[in-house]
C-alpha positions, 0 to 999 in steps of 0.5 A, spaced: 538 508 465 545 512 467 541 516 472 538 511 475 544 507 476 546 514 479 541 516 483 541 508 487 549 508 488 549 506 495 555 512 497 552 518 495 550 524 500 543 526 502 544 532 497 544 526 490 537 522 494 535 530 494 536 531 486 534 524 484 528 520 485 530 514 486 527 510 481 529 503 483 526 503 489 519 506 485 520 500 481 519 494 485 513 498 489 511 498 481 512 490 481 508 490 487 502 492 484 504 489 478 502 482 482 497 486 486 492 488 480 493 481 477 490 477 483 482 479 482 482 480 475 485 473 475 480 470 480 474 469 474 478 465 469 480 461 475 474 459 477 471 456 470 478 453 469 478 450 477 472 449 478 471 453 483 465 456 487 465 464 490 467 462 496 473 459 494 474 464 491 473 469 496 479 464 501 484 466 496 482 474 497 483 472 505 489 468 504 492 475 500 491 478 505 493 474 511 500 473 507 501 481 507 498 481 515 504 476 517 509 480 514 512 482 520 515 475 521 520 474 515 521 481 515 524 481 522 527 475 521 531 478 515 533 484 518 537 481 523 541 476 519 547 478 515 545 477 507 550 475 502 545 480 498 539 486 499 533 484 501 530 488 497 533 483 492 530 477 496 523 480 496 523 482 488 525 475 487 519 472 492 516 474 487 518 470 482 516 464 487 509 466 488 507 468 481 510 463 479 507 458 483 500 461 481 501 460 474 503 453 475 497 451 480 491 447 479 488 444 485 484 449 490 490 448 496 495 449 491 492 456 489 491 458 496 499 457 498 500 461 492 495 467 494 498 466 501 506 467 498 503 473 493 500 477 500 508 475 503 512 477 496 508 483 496 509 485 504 516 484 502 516 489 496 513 495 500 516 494 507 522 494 504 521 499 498 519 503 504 524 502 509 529 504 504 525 511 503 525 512 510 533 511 511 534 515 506 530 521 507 528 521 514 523 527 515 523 528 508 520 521 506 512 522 506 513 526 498 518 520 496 512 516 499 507 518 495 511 518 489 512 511 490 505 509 491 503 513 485 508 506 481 505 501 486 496 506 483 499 505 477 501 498 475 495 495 478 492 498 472 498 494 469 496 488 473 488 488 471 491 489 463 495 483 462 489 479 464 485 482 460 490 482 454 493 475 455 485 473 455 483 477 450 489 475 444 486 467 446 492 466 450 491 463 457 489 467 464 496 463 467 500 468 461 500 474 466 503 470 472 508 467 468 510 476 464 510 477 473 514 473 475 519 474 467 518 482 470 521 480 477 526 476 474 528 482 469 528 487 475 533 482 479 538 481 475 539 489 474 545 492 478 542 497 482 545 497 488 539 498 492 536 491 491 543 489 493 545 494 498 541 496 503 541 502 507 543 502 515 537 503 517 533 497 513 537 492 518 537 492 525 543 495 528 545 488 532 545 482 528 546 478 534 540 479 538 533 480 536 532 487 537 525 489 539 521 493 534 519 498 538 526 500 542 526 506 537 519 510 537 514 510 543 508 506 544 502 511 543 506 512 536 506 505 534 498 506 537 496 511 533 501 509 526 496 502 526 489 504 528 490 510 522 493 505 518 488 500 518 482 506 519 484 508 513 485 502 509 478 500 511 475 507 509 480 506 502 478 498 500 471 499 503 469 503 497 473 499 493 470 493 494 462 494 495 463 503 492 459 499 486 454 496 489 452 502 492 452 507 487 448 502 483 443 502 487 443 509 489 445 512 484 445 509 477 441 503 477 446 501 471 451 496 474 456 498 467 455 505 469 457 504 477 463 500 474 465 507 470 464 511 476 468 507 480 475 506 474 473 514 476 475 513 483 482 509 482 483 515 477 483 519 483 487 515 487 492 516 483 491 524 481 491 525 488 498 522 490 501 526 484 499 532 487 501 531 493 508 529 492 507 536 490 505 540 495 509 536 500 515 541 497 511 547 500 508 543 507 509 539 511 505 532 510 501 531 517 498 539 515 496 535 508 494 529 512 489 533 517 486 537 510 485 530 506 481 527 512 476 533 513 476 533 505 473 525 505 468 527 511 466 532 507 466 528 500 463 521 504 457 526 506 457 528 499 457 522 496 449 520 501 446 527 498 448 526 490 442 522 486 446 525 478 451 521 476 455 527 473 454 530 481 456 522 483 463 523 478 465 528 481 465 526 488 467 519 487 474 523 484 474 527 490 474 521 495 479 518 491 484 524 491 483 524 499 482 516 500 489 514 495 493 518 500 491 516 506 496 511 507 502 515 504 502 520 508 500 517 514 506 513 514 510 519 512 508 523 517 510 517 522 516 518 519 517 525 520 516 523 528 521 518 528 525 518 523 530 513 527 525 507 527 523 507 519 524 499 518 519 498 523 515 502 522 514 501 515 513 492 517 508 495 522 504 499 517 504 493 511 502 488 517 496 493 518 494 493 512 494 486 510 489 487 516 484 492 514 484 488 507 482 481 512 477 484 515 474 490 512 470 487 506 467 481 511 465 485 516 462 490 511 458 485 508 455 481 514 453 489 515 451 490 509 447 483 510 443 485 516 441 493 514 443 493 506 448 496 502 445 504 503 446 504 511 451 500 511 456 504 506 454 510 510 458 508 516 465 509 512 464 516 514 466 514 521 473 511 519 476 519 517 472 522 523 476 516 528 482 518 524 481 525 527 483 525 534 489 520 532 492 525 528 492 530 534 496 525 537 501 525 532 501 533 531 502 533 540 509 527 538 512 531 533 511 538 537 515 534 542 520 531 538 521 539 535 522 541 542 527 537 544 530 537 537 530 545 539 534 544 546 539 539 544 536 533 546 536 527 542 528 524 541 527 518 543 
């Protein structure tokens, strides 16, 4: 607890970010996916308890998803008000709000409100969470990113066990919604400066005018950061979402064995972002980002070749390594180039996010609809292959910001 305290202390140089990781900051991206994981696993004892059908249950997905796309509105508008605390403060207690609002719901547009107001508490969470990571490590931030994404991997596991523990003891489904919004409770009261202070870059340098969001970084960066973003999203959550349905009829026929295939995937996701932060110490993070994409063109190849599940395990774990650290290090790697912009940055990404989430598992059902499972799951290829080219675009900024870095100048 002491070197928590210490490493979160508002006065400290770079150089004490540098020889502590900033745990409260990893924190609150473990609450948000504390709430994330709980949704879904919720939705099957909602529904029995409700009454509700499957397409009200997939309107709360939509609802999630709109909430996180939306993000930029209350995000924006608190970055330029003066706050009597930190925003990271005012999203941990969202989440209060909107888990406890769920737990208490019992009507289908109360629900829903709820679901909206998780997708916004969660929004809230990771933008600010990774704002603050890029006012404080700048160029460094892309390995404190992945790192904090490992906490966000992990506590979803987290979010999925308090469903099933609560029901499994007897106790109600709403029992885990009440245990988020204690957490977020708890993690409010602590005295961490982080969640009280914010770093100068999180709010915008004139409180008194709107400032636009893309005053600090040029527009074919703020392009190539939302297409990347939402291209890896759509990959990533495109597995997530129908990864079991294929390999069940692909692969194992066994709808239990696609399961276990697909905890394999999630496991992957997590083991990836740990070695990154890693490597990132020895590279730079749009190199690692270039070799991960080729890595899950090569793995989605794979994965239409294998018919073994031993085969299909391994492949699900690769493409989980490579999938789980899109986000991060595209981010980072964003950071990197505009190190001055993170907290748009970082509402812009959360907001692309919330948009991959809406359309892709729609879009890719009305596909799989017209030309089955197996053709269309094959067309996830094409999101890493997409990613190519803009990634060039990154690699062309930073060459130039290093240029001008390199004469004196200032990037803008």
């Amino acid at each position: 607890m002491t070197e928590w305290l210490t490493s979160e202390t508002g006065a400290a140089g770079s150089s004490v970010h540098d020889a502590h990781r900033p745990w409260a900051i990893y924190l609150m991206f473990g609450l948000y996916g504390l709430q994330q994981g709980m949704l879904g696993p919720a939705m099957p004892f909602v529904r029995a308890e409700l009454n509700f059908d499957l397409r009200a249950v997939g309107l709360h997905f939509a609802a999630y998803a709109l909430g996180l796309a939306s993000i930029r509105l209350p995000y924006r508008w608190l970055r330029h008000r003066r706050l009597p605390t930190g925003i990271g403060q005012i999203s941990i207690l969202s989440v209060i709000a909107a888990s406890g609002l769920f737990a208490i719901a019992r009507a289908l547009p109360i629900t829903l409100l709820a679901g909206a107001l998780m997708g916004i508490s969660g929004g809230l969470l990771m933008t600010t969470g990774q704002a603050k990571l890029g006012a404080r490590y700048r160029e460094r931030a892309a390995a404190r990113l992945v790192e904090a994404h490992v906490a966000a991997g992990l506590c979803v596991l987290g979010g999925a066990l308090l469903i099933s523990g609560s029901t499994s003891l007897g106790w109600s489904w709403r029992a885990a919604p009440i245990a988020v919004a204690v957490a977020a409770l708890l993690l409010a009261a602590l005295p961490f400066a982080a969640y009280r202070r914010d770093e100068p870059g999180v709010h915008a340098a004139d409180m008194s005018t709107p400032a636009s969001d893309t005053a600090n970084f040029p527009r074919m960066l703020q392009f190539s950061l939302w297409a990347l973003v939402i291209l890896a999203i759509a990959a990533e959550w495109g597995v997530g979402f129908w990864g079991a349905e294929y390999l069940k009829v692909s692969v194992t026929g066994s709808a239990a064995t696609a399961a276990a295939l697909m905890t394999v995937y999630f496991g992957g996701t997590v083991c990836g972002r740990l070695a990154s932060s890693y490597l990132l110490r020895a590279m730079q993070p749009l190199t690692l980002l270039v070799a991960i994409t080729l890595g899950a063109v090569v793995a989605f190849a794979a994965l239409h070749a294998v018919h073994s599940i031993g085969t299909a395990a391994c492949v699900m774990a690769a493409l989980g390594v490579c999938l789980g650290n899109f986000f991060p290090l595209i981010l980072g790697a964003t950071m990197h180039a505009a190190p001055d912009a993170s907290a748009s940055l970082s509402a812009r990404a959360s907001q692309a996010v919330g948009i991959a989430l809406l359309a892709t598992p729609l879009l890719l059902g009305m596909l799989s609809e017209e030309i089955g499972i197996q053709a269309s799951f094959t067309t996830l290829i094409t999101y890493p292959l997409l990613m190519l080219p803009l990634l060039s675009i990154l690699r062309a900024h930073i060459k130039a910001d290093h240029r001008d870095t390199t004469n004196g100048d200032p990037a803008q």
